[in-house]
C-alpha positions as semicolon CSV with decimal commas, in nm:
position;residue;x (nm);y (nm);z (nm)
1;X;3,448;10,270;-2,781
2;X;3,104;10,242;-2,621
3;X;3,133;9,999;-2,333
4;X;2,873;9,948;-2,094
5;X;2,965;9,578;-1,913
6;X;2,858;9,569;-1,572
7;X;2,545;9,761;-1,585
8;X;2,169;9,697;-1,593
9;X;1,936;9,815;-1,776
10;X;1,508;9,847;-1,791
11;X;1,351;9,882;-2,096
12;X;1,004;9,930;-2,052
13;X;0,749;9,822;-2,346
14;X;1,057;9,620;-2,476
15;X;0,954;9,317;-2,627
16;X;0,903;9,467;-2,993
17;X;0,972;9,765;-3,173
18;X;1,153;10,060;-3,009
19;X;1,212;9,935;-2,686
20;X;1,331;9,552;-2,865
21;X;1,594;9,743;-3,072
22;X;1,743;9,959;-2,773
23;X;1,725;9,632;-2,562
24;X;1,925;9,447;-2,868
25;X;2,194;9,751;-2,885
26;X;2,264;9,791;-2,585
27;X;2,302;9,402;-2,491
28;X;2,557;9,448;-2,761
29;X;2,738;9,683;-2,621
30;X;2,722;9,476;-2,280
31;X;2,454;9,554;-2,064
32;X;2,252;9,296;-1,907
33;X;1,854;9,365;-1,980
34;X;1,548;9,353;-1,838
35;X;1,250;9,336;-2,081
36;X;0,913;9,483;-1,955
37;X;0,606;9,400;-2,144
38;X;0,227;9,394;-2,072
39;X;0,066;9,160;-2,371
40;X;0,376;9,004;-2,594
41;X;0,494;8,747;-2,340
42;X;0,599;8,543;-2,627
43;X;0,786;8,817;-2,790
44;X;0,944;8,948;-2,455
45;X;1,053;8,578;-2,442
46;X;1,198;8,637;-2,820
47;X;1,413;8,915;-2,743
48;X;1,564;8,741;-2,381
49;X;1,719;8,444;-2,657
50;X;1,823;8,643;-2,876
51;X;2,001;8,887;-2,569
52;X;2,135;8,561;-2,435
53;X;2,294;8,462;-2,731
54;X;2,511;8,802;-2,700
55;X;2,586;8,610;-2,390
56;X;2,432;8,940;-2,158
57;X;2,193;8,806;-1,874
58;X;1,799;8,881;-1,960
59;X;1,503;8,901;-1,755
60;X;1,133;8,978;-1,862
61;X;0,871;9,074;-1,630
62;X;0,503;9,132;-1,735
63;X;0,402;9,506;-1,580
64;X;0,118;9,698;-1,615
65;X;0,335;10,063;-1,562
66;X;0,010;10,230;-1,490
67;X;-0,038;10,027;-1,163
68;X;0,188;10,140;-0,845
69;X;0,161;9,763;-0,729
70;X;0,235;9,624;-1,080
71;X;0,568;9,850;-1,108
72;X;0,694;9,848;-0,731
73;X;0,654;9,403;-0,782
74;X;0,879;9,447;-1,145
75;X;1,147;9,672;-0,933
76;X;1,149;9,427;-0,675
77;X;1,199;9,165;-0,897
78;X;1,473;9,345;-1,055
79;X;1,644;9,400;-0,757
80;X;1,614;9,065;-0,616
81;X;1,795;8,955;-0,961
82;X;2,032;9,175;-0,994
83;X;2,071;9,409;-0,711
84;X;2,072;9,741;-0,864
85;X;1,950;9,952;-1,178
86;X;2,194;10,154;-1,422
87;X;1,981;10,277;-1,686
88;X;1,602;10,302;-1,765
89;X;1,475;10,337;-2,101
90;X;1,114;10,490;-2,045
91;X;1,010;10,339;-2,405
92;X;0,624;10,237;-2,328
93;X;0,385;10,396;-2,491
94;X;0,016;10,389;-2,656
95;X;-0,099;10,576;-3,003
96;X;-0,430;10,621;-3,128
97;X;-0,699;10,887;-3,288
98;X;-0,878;11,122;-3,111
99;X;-1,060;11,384;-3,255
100;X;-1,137;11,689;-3,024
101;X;-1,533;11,730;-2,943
102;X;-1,523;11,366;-3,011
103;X;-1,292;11,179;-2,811
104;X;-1,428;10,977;-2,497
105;X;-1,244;11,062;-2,147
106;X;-1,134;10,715;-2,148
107;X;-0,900;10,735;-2,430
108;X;-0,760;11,065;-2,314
109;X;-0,708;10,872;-1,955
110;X;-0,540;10,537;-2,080
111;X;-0,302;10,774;-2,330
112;X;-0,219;10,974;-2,039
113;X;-0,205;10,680;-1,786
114;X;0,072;10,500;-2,014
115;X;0,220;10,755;-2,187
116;X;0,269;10,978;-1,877
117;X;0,183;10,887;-1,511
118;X;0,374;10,503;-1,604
119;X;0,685;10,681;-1,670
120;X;0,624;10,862;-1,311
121;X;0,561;10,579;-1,148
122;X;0,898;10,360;-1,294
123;X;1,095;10,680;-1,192
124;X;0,967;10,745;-0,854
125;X;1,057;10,328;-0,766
126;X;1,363;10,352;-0,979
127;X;1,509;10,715;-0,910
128;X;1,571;10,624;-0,491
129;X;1,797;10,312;-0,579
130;X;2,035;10,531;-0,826
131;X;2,041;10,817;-0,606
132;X;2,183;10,546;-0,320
133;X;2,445;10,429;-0,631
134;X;2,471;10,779;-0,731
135;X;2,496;10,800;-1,070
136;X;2,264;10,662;-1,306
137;X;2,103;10,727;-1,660
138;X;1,751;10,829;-1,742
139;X;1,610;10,843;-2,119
140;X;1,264;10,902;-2,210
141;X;1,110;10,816;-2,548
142;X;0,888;11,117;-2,669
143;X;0,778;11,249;-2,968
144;X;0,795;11,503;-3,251
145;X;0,390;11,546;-3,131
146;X;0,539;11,639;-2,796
147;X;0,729;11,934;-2,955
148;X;0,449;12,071;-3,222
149;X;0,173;11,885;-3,187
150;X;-0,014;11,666;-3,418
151;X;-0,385;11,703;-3,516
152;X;-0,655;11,438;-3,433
153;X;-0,426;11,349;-3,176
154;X;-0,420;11,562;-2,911
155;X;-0,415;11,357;-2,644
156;X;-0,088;11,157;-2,713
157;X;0,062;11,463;-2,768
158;X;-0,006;11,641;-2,434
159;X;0,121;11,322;-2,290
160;X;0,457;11,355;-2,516
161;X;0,507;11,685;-2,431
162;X;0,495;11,612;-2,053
163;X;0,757;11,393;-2,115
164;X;0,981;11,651;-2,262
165;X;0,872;11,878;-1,946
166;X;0,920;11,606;-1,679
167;X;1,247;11,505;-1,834
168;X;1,408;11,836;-1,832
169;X;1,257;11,862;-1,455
170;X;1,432;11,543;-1,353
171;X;1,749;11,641;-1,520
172;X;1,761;11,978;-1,271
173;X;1,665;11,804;-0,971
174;X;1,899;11,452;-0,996
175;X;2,203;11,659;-1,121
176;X;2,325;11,617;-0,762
177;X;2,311;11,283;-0,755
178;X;2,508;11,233;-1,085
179;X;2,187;11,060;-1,236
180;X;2,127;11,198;-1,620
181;X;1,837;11,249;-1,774
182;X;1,750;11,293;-2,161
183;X;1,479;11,196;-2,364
184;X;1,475;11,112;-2,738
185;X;1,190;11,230;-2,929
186;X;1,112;11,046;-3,274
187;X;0,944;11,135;-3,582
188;X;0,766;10,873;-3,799
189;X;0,949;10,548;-3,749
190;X;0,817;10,239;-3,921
191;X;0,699;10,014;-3,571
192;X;0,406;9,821;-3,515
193;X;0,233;10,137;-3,371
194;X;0,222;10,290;-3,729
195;X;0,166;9,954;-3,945
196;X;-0,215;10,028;-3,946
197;X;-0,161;10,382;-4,136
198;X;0,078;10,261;-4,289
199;X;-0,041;9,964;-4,442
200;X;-0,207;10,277;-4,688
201;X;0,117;10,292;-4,940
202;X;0,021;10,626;-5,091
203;X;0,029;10,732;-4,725
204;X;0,320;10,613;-4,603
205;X;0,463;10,774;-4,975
206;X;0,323;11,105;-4,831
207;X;0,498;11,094;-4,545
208;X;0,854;10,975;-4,703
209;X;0,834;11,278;-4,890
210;X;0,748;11,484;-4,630
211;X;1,099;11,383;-4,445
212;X;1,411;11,586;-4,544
213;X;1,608;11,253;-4,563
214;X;1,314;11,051;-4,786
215;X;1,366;10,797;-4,551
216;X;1,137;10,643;-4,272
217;X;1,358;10,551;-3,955
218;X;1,352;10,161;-3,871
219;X;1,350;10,170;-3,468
220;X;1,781;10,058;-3,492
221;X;1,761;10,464;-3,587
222;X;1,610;10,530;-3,296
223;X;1,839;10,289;-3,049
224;X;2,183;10,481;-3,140
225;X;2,046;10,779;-3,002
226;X;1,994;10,560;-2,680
227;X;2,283;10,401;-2,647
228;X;2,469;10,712;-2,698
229;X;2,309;10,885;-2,457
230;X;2,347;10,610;-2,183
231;X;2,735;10,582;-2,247
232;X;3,080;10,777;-2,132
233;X;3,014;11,039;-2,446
234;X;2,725;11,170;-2,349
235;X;2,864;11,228;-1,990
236;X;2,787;11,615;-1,958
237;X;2,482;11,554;-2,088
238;X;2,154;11,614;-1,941
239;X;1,822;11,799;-2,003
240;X;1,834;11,706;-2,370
241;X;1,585;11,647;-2,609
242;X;1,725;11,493;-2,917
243;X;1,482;11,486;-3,244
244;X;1,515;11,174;-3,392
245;X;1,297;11,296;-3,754
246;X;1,534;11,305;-4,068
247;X;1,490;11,682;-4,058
248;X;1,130;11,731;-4,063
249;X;1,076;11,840;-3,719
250;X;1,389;12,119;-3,647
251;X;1,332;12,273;-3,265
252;X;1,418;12,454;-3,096
């Protein structure tokens, strides 16, 4: 039912995790990818094979999305390739601990830096080619921290809630232009991000319980959102959050 040949798609921080298994879906379902990644050239590499094998077209480019230059060179390329942009996935992201009283500036700045101004500065390269097109689809990964919070973590949550804020701010202003924008905010998922806390089993027990389902989400959970959003269903869609959380995090 969900058939997307003939469109391109950006998944930022794609070569692992998240952004690997929307990249993966939605090769499936017949988009042609391109992979952005800032350390994991190797895995970036990984998940172009493995789209190729779908037999979908895959490109990755090594970005920095915090640097203007970095991201207007990756559109470029991008453009050069392919010729236009369908979809970005705004999947990039940092997460780490930050206690309040405690935490240096320059945490709060990268957090913010990645989590927030990079998915400004994809848009605001990205955003004038669809609006030429006129039509185009925008999701942004957030968070459950985004929506309530989180403790000892302040900082990645002020970023995640900006995205909720700047997402339903796009989806206002690009209505015109037929370009929709949603964002998909996750719970707990079990990623690379959270193997550190979770490599404490009575821990990662805790927070099993703690979810409605008594599951942890693999990031596959997290794709179908994605590719749902980016397809024919979801076409008077826009402005949505969707909580991606088994239940534990119900707003509004």
């Amino acid at each position: 039912m969900i058939n997307l040949e003939g469109r391109i798609a950006i998944i930022t921080g794609g070569s692992r995790g998240i952004g690997k298994a929307i990249a993966t879906l939605l090769a499936k379902a017949g988009c042609d990818i391109v992979i952005n990644y800032v350390k994991n050239e190797k895995e970036a590499r990984n998940v172009c094979k493995e789209i190729e094998k779908l037999g979908r077209k895959c490109l990755y480019i090594k970005a920095d999305i915090s640097v203007l230059q970095e991201v207007k060179s990756m559109i470029q390329e991008v453009i050069k390739e392919f010729g236009k942009i369908d979809i970005l996935i705004n999947n990039a992201g940092i997460w780490t601990y930050g206690e309040i009283g405690e935490m240096d500036e320059k945490i709060w700045d990268e957090t913010l830096d990645i989590n927030l101004k990079g998915m400004f500065l994809v848009c605001n390269e990205v955003i004038p080619i669809m609006k030429k097109m006129r039509r185009g689809w925008i999701v942004n990964i957030s968070s459950t921290a985004g929506l309530r919070g989180e403790a000892f973590h302040s900082h990645y949550a002020a970023s995640k809630g900006g995205v909720i804020s700047f997402t339903k701010s796009l989806a206002v202003e690009l209505a015109p232009y037929n370009i929709l924008v949603n964002c998909i905010a996750p719970g707990w998922v079990d990623t690379d991000m959270c193997a550190e806390v979770f490599r404490d089993k009575e821990f990662k027990e805790k927070v099993k319980q703690s979810i409605p389902l008594k599951r942890i989400p693999s990031p596959e959970d997290i794709a179908g959102p994605v590719l749902f959003l980016v397809s024919d269903l979801a076409r008077h869609l826009t402005g949505v959050v969707i909580n991606v959380s088994g239940g534990a995090v119900l707003w509004p």
